[in-house]
N, C-alpha and C positions, 0 to 999 in steps of 0.2 A: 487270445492267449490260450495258451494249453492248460490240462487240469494240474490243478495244484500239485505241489509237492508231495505235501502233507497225502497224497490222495495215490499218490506213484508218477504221478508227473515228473518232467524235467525242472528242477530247481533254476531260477532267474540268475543266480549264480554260484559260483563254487568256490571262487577267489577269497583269499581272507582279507577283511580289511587293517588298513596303518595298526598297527601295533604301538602300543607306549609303555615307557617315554620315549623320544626321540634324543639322540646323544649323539657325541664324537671328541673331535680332538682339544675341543675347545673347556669341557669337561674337564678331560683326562692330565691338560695341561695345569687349569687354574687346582686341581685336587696334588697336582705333584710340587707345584710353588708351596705348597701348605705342608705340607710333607717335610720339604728342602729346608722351608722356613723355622723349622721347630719349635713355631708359634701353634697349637693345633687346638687350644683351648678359647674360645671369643674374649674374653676380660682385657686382652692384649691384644687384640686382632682386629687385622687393619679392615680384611674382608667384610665381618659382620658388621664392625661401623659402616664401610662404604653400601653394603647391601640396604642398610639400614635408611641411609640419605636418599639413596637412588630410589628405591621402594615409596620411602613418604612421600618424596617431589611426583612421584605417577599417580598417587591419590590424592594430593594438595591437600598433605598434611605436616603441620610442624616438626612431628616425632613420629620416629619408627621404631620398635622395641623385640628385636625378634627374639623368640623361645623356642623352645622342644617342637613344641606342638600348636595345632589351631584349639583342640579342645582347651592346651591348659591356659590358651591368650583370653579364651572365654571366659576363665575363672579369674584369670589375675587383670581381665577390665574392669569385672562385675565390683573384683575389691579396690581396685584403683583409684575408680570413679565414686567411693563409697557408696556402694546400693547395701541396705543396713542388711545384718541378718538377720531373718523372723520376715520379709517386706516379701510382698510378692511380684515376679516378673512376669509377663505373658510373653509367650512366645508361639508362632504357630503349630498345629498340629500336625503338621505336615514339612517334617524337616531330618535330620539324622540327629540321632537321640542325644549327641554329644550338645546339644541346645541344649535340653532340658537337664540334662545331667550335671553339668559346670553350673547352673542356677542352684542344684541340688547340693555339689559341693561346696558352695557359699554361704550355703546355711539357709536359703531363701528358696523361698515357695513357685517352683512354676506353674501356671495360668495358661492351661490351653486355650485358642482361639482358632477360627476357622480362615481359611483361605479364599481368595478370589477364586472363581472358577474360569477365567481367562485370564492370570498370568501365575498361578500355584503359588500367590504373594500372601503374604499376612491381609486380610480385609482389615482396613480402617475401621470401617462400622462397628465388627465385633470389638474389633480392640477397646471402643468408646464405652460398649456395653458391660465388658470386662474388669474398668476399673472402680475399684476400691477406697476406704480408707487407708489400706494396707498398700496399696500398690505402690511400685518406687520404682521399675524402670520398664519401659516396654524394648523386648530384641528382635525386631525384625532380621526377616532371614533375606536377601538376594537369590531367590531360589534359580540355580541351574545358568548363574551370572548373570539375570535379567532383576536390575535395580526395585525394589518396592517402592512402593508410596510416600518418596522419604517428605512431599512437602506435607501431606494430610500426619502422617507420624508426628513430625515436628511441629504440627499446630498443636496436636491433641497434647504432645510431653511438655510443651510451653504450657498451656492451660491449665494443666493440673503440676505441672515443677515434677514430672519424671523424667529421670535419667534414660538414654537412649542407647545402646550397646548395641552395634549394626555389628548384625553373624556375615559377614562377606565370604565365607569359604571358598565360597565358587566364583568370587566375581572381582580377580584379577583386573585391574584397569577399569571398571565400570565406571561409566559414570550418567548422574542423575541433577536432569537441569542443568549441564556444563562443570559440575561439581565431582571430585570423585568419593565414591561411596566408601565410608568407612569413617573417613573424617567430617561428614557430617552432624551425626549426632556426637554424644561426649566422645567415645572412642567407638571403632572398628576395628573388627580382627578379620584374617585371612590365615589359609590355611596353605602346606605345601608337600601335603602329605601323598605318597605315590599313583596316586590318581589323577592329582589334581594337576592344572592347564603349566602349572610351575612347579617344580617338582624337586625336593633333593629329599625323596625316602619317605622323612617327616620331618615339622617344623610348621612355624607359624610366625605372625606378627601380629603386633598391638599398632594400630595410625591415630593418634590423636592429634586437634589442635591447641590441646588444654595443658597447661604445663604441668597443673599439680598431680593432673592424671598421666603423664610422662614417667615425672619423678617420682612416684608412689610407684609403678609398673614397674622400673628398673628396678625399685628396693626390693617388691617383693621378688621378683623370679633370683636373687642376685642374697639371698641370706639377711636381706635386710637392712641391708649396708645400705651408705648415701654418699653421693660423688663427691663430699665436702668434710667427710670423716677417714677416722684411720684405717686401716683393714681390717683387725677384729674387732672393728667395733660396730654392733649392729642397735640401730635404733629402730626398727619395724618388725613385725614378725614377716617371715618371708623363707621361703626354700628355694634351693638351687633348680632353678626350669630352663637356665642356661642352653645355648644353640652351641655350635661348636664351627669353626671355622672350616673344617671340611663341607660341611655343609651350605655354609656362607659363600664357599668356592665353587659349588653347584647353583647354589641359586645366581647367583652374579651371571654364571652362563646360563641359565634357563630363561634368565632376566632379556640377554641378550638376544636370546632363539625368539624369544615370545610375542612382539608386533609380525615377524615374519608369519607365525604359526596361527594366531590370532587371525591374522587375515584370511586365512585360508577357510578355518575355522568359520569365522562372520559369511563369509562369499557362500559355501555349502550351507549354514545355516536358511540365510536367504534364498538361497534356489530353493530348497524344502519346504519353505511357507509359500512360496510363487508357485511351486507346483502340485502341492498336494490339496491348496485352498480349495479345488473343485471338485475333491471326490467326496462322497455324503457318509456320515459315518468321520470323520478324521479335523476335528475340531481344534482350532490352531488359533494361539495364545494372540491377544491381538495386539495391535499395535499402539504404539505411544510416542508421540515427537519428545516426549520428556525425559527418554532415554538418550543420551546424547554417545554412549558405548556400551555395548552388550558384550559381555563377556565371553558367554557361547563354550560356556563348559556343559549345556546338553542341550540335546532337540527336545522340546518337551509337546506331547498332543495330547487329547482326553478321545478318547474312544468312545464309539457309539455303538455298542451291538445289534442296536434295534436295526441299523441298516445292513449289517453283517447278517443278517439270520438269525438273531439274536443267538450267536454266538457266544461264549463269555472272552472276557479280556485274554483268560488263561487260553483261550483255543486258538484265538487270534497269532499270542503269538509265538505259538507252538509251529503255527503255520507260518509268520514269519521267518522263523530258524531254520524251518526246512526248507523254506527258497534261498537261505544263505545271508539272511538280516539279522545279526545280533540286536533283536530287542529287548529293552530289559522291563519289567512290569515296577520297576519302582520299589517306593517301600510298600512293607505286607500290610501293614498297620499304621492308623495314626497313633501317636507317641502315647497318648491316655490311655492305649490298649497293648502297651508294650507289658511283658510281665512284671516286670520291674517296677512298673507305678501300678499296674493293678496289685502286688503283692506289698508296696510300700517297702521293697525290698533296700533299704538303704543303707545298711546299715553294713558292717564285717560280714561274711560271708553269709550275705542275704541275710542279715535278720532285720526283723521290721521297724523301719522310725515311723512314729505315726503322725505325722502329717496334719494340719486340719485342716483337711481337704477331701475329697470323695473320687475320685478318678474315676472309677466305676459310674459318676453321674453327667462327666462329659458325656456331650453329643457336637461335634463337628461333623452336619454333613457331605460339606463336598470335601474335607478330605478324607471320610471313608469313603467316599464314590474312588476320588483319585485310588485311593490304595490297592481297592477291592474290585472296583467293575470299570475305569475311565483312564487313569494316568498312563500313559508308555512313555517311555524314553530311549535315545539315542543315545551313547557315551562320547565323550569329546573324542575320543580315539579313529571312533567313527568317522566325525566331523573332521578331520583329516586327508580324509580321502578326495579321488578324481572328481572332476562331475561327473563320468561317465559310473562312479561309485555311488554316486548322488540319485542319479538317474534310473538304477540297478533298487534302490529306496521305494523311489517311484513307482517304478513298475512293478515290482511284488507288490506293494498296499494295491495298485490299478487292478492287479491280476485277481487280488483275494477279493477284494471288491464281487468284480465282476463275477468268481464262482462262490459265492461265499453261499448258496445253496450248497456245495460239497463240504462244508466247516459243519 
């Protein structure tokens, strides 16, 4: 192949890839019966119920409880499921900070932990390491729609009687052991906020199979109120985190779009582990018959500079972008070194709660590796595209590969 990009070479390509989200009439139709219907608020709307059923039946969960948001499903499982406040949760270090920060908002202590270095999963081990007299639920993350460890998880929360809050953002349809993730442990949330593989803007859901953590979800996002009282009368503390039926009308179509997308999603996924497995330097998440559905909302690899020229991550994929591969380097940081928990900034416009805790005294090393010198990723938008888009993947890593003396 020719000299790199990065170097004045010809770029592998110039083409842009799929763009998201993907939309049309199906959309524009179910958002205009909402409109027509001058029902626009979920409390009376048929939509959110229906999204609601549909949604739990794809995770094989009893209940579906949709809200605003993924992060605020985060906060109103954590109280749902009663995880006390003052208790602490672990969660891994390697995840988007909206984890840690919905622990934050419950009054409850997060506990970083470190990650698998072949599948960017919460490690079981550390998590064993990690608990406490204090601890009261551990939240595994589905990083990037590839299920965690939910049978070692659920040994460890049986053992010690912790609560288990599975963070599913990313992992639409996953499922784990024939099982779908989310309703596994006491509840799971998902997210559908405008990145994500399902999309209406923003919004989220709570899946459990528990009822009391059901009926506790609806009161809090819902003022407090309970399906078997009057209307001002609120027996819970709770604030309105209400979804709204317009949005209920996008998700209903995205619901629909989404095996089709999925697949294509999965297939590109798979050509990417098939063909990149041979080049040295490009270390690829391994595999597990105990995934029984991968979500495929990112490519995820860990980089090896030492076979680059010891190149750093950042040059890597600098030279990526110039052959025409939106690579993304991930996050910058693991969460214990975001400034926020280094400042114990928690408080009204940053002032400090203090914690007893030391953030400053985490160490997770692979996921500062991931952050700092190993994690890359692909964005699902990518994973959209042709295989000859797949292939175009291919051959830039082959190409840098092979000049990576010019890096």
């Amino acid at each position: 192949m020719s000299t790199l990009a990065i170097k004045g070479g010809n770029p592998v390509r110039t083409a842009a890839f799929p763009v998201w989200p993907v939309f049309g009439d199906k959309e524009t139709q179910a958002l205009t019966e909402v409109v027509k219907s001058g029902t626009w608020g979920s409390l009376n709307g048929k939509k959110t119920t229906e999204f609601e059923e549909k949604y739990a039946a794809l995770q094989d969960a009893r209940h579906g409880i949709l809200l605003n948001s993924g992060t605020t499903a985060l906060q109103i499982a954590l109280k749902a499921a009663d995880v006390p406040a003052g208790s602490e949760v672990i969660v891994p270090a390697y995840t988007f900070i909206a984890t840690a920060t919905a622990v934050i908002e419950m009054q409850c202590i997060p506990i970083f932990v470190d990650v698998e270095p072949d599948t960017f999963n919460i490690d079981p081990e550390k998590v064993k390491d990690a608990i406490t007299d204090k601890t009261a639920a551990i939240m595994p993350v589905h990083f990037a729609g590839r299920p965690a460890n939910m049978d070692e998880i659920m040994a460890i929360a049986g053992e010690h009687r912790l609560k288990v809050i599975e963070d599913a953002a990313q992992a639409w349809g996953a499922k784990w052991n024939g099982r779908g993730v989310g309703a596994i442990g006491d509840a799971g949330t998902f997210s559908f906020q405008s990145s994500k593989n399902i999309n209406a803007g923003e919004g989220g859901i709570i899946v459990t199979n528990d009822d009391m953590v059901a009926k506790m979800a609806r009161s809090h996002i819902n003022c407090g109120r309970s399906d078997d009282g009057m209307w001002y009368e609120h027996f819970y503390f709770g604030g309105n985190y209400r979804i709204t039926e317009f949005q209920s009308a996008v998700l209903l179509a995205q619901l629909e779009r989404y095996p089709e997308l999925h697949k294509v999603r999965l297939e590109n996924l798979q050509f990417l582990n098939s063909s990149l497995a041979s080049i040295p330097g490009i270390n690829l998440c391994k595999d597990d018959d105990r995934i029984a559905h991968h979500a495929s909302h990112l490519f995820v690899f860990r980089y090896d500079a030492k076979e680059f020229n010891d190149a750093p991550k950042t040059r890597f994929i600098e030279a990526m972008r110039e052959e025409g591969i939106p690579a993304s380097p991930g996050y910058p940081m693991p969460l214990y070194e975001q400034p926020v928990f280094r400042k114990k900034a928690f408080g009204p416009r940053g002032k400090t709660i203090d914690l007893p805790v030391d953030y400053a005294s985490f160490d997770c090393p692979v996921s500062d590796r991931l952050c700092k010198d190993e994690g890359i990723w692909f964005t699902q938008n990518t994973l959209l595209g042709s295989t000859k888009d797949m292939q175009d993947i291919v051959d830039a890593i082959t190409k840098i590969s092979e000049h990576s003396d010019e890096l």
